[in-house]
C-alpha positions, 0 to 999 in steps of 0.5 A: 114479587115485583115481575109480571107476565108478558106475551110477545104476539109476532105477526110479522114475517120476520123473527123479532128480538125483544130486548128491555133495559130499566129507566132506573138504569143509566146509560146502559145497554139493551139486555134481550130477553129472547127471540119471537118466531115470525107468523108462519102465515098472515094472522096466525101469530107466533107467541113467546111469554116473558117474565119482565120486573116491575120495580121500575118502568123499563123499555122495551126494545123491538129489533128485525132479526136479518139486520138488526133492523129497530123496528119500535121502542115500547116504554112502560111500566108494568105492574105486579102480578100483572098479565100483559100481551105485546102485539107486533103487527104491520098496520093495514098491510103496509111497512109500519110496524105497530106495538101495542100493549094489552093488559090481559090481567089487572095488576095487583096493588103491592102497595097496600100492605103498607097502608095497612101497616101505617093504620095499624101503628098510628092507630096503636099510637093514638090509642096510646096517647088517648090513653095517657091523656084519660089517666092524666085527667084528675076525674079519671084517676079519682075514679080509678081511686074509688074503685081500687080502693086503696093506697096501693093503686094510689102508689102505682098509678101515681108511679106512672102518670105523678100525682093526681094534682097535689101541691106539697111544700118542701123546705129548700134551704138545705136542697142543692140546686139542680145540676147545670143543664149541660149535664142533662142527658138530651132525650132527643138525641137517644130518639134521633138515634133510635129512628136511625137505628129502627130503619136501619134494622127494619130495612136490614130485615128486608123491608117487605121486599120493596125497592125503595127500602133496599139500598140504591143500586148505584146514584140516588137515594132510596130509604135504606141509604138514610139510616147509616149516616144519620147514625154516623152523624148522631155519633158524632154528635155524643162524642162532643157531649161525652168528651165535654163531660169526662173533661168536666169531670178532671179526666185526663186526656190521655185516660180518655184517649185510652178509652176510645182506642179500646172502645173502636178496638172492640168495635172493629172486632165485633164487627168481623169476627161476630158480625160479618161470618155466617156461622151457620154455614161452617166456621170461621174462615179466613180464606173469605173473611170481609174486613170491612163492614158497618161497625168497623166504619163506625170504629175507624170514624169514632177513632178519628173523630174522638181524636180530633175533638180530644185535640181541640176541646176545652175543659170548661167550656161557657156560654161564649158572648154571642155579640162579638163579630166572630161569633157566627162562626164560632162553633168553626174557630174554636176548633179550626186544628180539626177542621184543617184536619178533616179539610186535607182529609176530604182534599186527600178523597178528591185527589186520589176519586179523581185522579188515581190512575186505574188499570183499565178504567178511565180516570175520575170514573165514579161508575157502577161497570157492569152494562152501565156506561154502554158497556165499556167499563164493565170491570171498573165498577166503584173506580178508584174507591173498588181498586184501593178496596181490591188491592189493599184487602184482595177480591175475597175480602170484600162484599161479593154481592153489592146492590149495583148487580140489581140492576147494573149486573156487575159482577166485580166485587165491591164494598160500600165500607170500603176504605176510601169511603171512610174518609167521607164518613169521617166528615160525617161523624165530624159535622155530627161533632159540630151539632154537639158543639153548637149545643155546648156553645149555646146551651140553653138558648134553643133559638140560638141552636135551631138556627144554628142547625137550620144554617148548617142545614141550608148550606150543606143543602146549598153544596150538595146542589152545586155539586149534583147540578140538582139531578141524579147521574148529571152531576160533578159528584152524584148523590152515591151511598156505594162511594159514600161521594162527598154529595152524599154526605153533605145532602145526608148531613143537611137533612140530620140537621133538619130531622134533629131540629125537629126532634130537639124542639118537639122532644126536648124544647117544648116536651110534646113527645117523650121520644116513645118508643125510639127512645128506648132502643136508641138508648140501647144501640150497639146490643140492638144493632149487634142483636138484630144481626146475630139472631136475624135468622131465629123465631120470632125475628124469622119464620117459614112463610106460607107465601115467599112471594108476597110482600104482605107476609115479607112486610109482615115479618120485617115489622115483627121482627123490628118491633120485638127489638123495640121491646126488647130495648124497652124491657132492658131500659125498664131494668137498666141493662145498657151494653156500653162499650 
């Protein structure tokens, strides 16, 4: 997968070195990929075959042996699967070197299993919504009514679908009224959550081999580096409503607060003890244990932010007046000791990023190592966030394969959880917190919400521009999800305000989505997530493929093994099993 053949054809009188480096590489050096004999005669050209990578155009690089003379560069982007001929010539006999690239065999179109992915799921999805809206038209069911010819296939169909038109007329006096809305439990945030999770699985099965659903190698965003912080948001979201809720219901502070301590205690152990060891390879050994990881992220997020909201959340909390002029900003002054909180928390972040002295590396250095930066820090990979990580935890005790050896060929160890990093997701989980605020605060006015959550949106947007200056690498803080760098978080934040507005209006506000089948998982995240990783090595979530080599059969798998857990979820919540902790 992702390769292509290539066929150096030599007919200069001198040896070539061919050398390759990915555009997708930043600043890096010239990797060769080996050495073309020179023609032993004029017209009979000397040939070696290459195997070159196709995730991403590369360029390659052709250099005169004795001095090392460049003789071209030959920038493109080959294709999978793909049969190429380089020529290097000298044109009409003279000094000019021509390259050229021949394609001897078309290259395959890897892209289109995914096509045929997304027709089969929208196909199984529209069958399903025709189908729901044939059983609720009052002929249909009549019809199934005939046929069935009893009340019990009145029963159940109107067990699923409500029944068929009837009006009856209930006495009131003597009913409660409804509880207030905000006890309800919000449909859109379990999907929201759901669509995190269901990704994150997904691309966590390997998402068919390709490139954009693995993780960025160093700055930039691919599919993979989604998921994570909208679950981290979202989870801070449910802090705000489950906090407001045990206050609502005469909970004591500190019961509360015992009970977050004991929910990221058992967090934090399941993530390394359950989660990080590979018992299939022997037992646990502490000798290369990895501390941290994602629900250990999760744990230490959850703790600080709970702590927080505990520290400034109210136990009534009304509509407040949304004439008075401080009322823009209300979601921000009524929980000011927090924000303070996390405001030193992110000034703590920038001073020890940028200026924490590293041994042999230079300070503030936000690179990958490795061949990047021209190859002059190639043990400095993560700067300051993979020395804390390396002098807190040790080398062993860390994640030894991170996705900057894709491309950047690092070979220091480092952890995308790592400790520094967790600063930033604390930020996240607290801006998910102020998206639970904002529903308390103006519950029930849905305008007020969305716009609460589009101005949210716009400005983290806005700072996430001022700070990557629009580019990838160009930037004072590059988009990173290895350092979980501050434009990371504000650019994933500002788009999980706009993906939640999208989900409350269509779910919540104007009901015309249930949250199907998101919903379902979302409602049954931690079991899924823990399930996913603990089986991912079982049939039906893994079997021996006839072709290891083809996305098809990778792709294949990977929505599989997703969709069983979706039915999974659906299952339990049809039986009401939900792991809480």
């Amino acid at each position: 997968m992702d390769e292509a053949h290539l066929t150096v054809n030599n007919d200069l009188s001198t040896d070539v070195v061919v050398s390759w480096t990915s555009q997708h590489c930043y600043q890096c050096l010239y990797q060769q990929l080996g050495v073309v004999p020179a023609a032993p005669s004029p017209g009979k050209p000397n040939s070696v075959d290459f195997v070159v990578s196709t995730q991403h155009e590369i360029t390659l690089q052709l250099n005169s042996t004795p001095d090392t003379l460049e003789l071209c560069m030959v920038p493109f982007h080959f294709g999978e699967h793909g049969n190429y001929s380089l020529w290097v010539k000298n044109i009409n006999d003279s000094s000019v070197v021509d390259c050229s690239v021949v394609t001897k065999v078309e290259p395959i179109n890897s892209y289109i299993p995914i096509l045929v992915a997304f027709a089969v799921f929208a196909g199984l999805a529209i069958l399903f919504v025709t189908g729901r809206t044939l059983f609720g038209l009052n002929i249909v069911r009549n019809f199934l009514l005939r046929i069935g010819g009893s009340m019990e296939t009145e029963r159940l169909i109107n067990s699923e679908l409500g029944s068929p038109g009837r009006t009856v007329t209930l006495i009131t006096d003597n009913i409660l009224p409804p509880p207030p809305s905000a006890s309800k439990r919000l449909r859109s945030l379990d999907t929201f959550r759901g669509i995190s999770l269901v990704i994150m699985v997904f691309v966590n099965y390997g998402g068919g081999r390709y490139w954009f659903f693995r993780h960025e190698s160093w700055n930039g965003l691919t599919v993979a580096d989604l998921v994570f912080p909208w679950f981290v948001f979202i989870m801070g979201t449910s802090i705000a409503l489950s906090i407001n809720s045990l206050l609502r219901a005469r909970s004591t502070r500190f019961s509360v607060l015992r009970k977050v301590v004991w929910r990221s205690v058992q967090l934090f152990a399941i993530g390394v003890f359950i989660i990080n060891p590979n018992y299939c390879q022997g037992p646990l050994s502490w000798d290369n244990l990895r501390i941290p990881g994602v629900l250990q992220r999760l744990a230490w997020s959850y703790l600080i932010v709970a702590c927080l909201d505990l520290m400034v959340a109210r136990d009534n909390l009304d509509i407040l007046p949304t004439d008075a002029w401080w009322s823009p900003v209300i979601d921000i002054l009524l929980s000011w000791p927090a924000w303070l909180c996390v405001l030193l928390l992110e000034i703590l972040w920038l001073y020890l990023t940028f200026q924490l002295p590293v041994p042999d590396c230079p300070t503030g250095y936000l690179g990958p190592g490795g061949i990047g930066d021209m190859g002059l820090y190639p043990n400095c990979t993560g700067g300051a966030a993979g020395f804390i990580d390396r002098w807190l935890l040790g080398e062993n005790h860390i994640y030894q394969t991170p996705s900057s050896r894709v491309i950047y060929a690092t070979h220091v160890p480092f952890d995308p959880e790592g400790v520094l990093g967790s600063i930033n997701s604390i930020l996240m989980a607290f801006l998910g917190l102020q998206a639970g605020k904002i529903i308390l605060h103006y519950r029930d006015l849905h305008t007020s919400i969305i716009s609460r959550f589009l101005m949210w949106g716009f400005v983290l947007g806005a700072i996430s521009a001022l700070l990557t200056k629009c580019s990838t690498d160009q930037g004072f803080i590059p988009v990173n999800k290895n350092l979980w760098s501050l434009s990371y978080v504000t650019t994933l934040a500002c788009f999980a305000f706009v993906l939640l507005v999208l989900v409350y209006y269509t779910v919540d506000v104007k009901k015309w989505w249930s949250g199907a089948p998101f919903y379902y998982p979302g409602m049954n995240s931690i079991l899924v997530y823990v399930g996913h990783e603990v089986l991912e090595e079982y049939f039906p979530f893994r079997w021996h493929m006839a072709n290891s080599q083809s996305h098809a059969e990778h792709l294949t798998q990977n929505l599989v093994a997703t969709s069983c857990w979706v039915f999974i979820s659906y299952v339990l919540y049809r039986k009401k099993v939900f792991w809480k902790i």
